[in-house]
N, C-alpha and C positions, 0 to 999 in steps of 0.2 A: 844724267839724273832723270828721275820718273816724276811725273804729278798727277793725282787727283784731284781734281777740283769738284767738289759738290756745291750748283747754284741752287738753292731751294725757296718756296715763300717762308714766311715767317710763321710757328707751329707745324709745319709740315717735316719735321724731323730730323733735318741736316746733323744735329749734334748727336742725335739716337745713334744715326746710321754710320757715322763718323765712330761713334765709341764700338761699333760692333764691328767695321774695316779694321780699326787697328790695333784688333784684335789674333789678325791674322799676322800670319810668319812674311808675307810678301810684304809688309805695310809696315811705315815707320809705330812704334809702340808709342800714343800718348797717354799721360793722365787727364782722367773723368774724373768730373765732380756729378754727383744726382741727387736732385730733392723730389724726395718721395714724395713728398706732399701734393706735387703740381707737375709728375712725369716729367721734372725738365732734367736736361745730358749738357754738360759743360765740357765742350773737350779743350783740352793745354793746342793754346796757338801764341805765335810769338811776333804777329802783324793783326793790321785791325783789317774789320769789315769795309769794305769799298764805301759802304754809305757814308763812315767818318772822313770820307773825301769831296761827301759831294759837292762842299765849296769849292771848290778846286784845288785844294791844297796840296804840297806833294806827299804822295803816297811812300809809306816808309818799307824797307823789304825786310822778309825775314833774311838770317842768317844762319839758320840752323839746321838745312834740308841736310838729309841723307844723301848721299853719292848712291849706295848700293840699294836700298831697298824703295819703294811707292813712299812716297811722302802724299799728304794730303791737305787741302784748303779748303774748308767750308764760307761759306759767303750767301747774303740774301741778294747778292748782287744790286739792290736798289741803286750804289753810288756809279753804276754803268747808266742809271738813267740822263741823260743829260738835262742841263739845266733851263735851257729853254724851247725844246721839243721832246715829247714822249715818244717819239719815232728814234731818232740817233742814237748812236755812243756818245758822251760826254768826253768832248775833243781833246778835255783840259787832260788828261791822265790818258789816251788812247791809246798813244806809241807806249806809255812806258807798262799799260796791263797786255797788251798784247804780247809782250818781250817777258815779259816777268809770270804771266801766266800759260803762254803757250812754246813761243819764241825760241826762249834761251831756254829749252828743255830739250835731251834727245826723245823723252817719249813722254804724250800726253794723255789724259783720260777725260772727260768731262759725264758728268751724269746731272742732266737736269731733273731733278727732282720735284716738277712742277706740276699743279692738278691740269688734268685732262679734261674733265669735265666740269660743267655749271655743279653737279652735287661734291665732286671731289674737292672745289677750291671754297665750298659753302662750309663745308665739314672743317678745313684746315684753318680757315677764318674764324669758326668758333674755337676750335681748340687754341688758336694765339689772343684769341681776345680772353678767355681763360686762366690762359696761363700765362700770360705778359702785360694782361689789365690796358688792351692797347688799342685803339679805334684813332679816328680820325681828330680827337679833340684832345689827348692827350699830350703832356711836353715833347715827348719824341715826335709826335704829330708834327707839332707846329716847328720843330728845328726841321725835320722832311718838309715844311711848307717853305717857308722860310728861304731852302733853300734850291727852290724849283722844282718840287717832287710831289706829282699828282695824288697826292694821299688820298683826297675826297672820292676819285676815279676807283681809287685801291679798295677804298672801303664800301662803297657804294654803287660802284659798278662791278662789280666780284671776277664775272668771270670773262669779261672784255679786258678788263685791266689786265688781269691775267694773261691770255692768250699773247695780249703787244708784248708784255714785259718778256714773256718765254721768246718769242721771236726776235726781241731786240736780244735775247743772249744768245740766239742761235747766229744771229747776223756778226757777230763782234767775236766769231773764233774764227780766225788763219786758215786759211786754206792747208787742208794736209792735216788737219786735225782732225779728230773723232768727236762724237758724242752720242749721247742715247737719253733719251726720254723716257722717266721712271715716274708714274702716278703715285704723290704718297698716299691714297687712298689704297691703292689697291695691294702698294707693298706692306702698309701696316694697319688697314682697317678693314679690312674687306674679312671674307669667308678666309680660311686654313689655303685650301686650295690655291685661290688667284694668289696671296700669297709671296708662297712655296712660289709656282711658279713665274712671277716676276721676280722672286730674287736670283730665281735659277736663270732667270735672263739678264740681270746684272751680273753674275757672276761668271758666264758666260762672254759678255761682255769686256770686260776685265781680263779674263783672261788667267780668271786664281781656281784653284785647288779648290774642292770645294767642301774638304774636308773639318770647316765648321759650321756646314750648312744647319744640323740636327742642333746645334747648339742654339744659332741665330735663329730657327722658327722659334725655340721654347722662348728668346727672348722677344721676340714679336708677338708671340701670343699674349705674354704678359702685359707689351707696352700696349698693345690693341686692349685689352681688359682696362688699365688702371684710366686710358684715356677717354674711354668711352664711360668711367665710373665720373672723372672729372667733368665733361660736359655735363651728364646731366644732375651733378649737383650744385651743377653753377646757370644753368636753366630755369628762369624764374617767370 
């Protein structure tokens, strides 16, 4: 069996980019939900996000991967943070995400979807406070406080927070496995050009056909328009 895993921040696109993979013939097919109103992409998963573990609880598995084609896992990864250092994996769940995300697969993919720069995770940070009404003081705040999770560093120190959190996920994949670093700046907000080609490097990557490329700019174009319309009307 195959896995994609997409780690990405929060507003930085995971579910966009999820509904346009599984779109493709190599990729398990899920159902999208999308509200126009606020650019947001819901794709059909059948396990939770790692963060609803970050008490330690045990993490539940899906049961419903494909044998034959890329199945796919999106995740903001937060519940990899551990509970009492921002440095580690979170010990309490280690062995069983390493096995269940890389492990007990014959082939892995990982795409970090994380900003590269201070403007790209500035940009990503308004588009989620936007469009998930979300900062450091809100109820999901205080359950990520609550339960060892530097939220204030997230929101307030942008792009240091960033950088640790990208490298504790780079640290915590298995040797023998892959990954690639994808800017969502530059795959869904930038000029046509950079673009085009960073998806041509994900796609590349992957290792897919890339005969929905022409499809997936028109729909980049779009999301790059509707969410660049939503910041600045929520810009006060």
């Amino acid at each position: 069996m195959k896995l994609i895993k997409v780690r990405y921040r929060g507003g930085g696109g995971g579910e966009f980019l999820g509904s346009l993979l599984t779109k493709h013939s190599d990729v398990v097919t899920k159902e999208v939900e999308y509200d126009e109103s606020v650019e947001r992409w819901f794709l059909e998963r059948s396990d939770e996000l790692s963060q609803h573990y970050i008490d330690g609880s045990e993490p539940v598995s899906a049961t419903d991967w494909d044998d034959a084609l890329w199945n796919i896992r999106l995740d903001h990864g937060y519940g990899f943070y551990v509970n009492d250092s921002a440095d580690t994996f979170d010990s309490s769940n280690e062995e069983y995400y390493k096995n269940y995300l890389w492990n007990d697969w014959d082939e892995t993919k990982t795409i970090l979807l994380q900003p590269q720069s201070e403007k790209s995770v500035k940009y990503i940070d308004q588009l989620a406070a936007a469009k998930l009404n979300l900062g450091p003081s809100n109820q999901e705040g205080h359950w990520l406080i609550n339960n060892g999770f530097d939220i204030h560093s997230f929101w307030n120190d942008q792009w240091e927070s960033c950088k640790e959190l990208t490298e504790l996920y780079k640290d915590i994949i298995p040797e023998g496995h892959s990954y690639i670093e994808i800017d969502p700046h530059d795959l869904f907000h930038s000029d046509e050009e950079l673009s085009e080609n960073t998806l041509y490097t994900m796609i590349d990557y992957l290792k897919f056909d890339d005969y929905m490329i022409d499809e997936w700019i028109l729909k980049i174009d779009k999301y790059r328009v509707n969410n660049k319309k939503l910041i600045n009307r929520t810009i006060v």
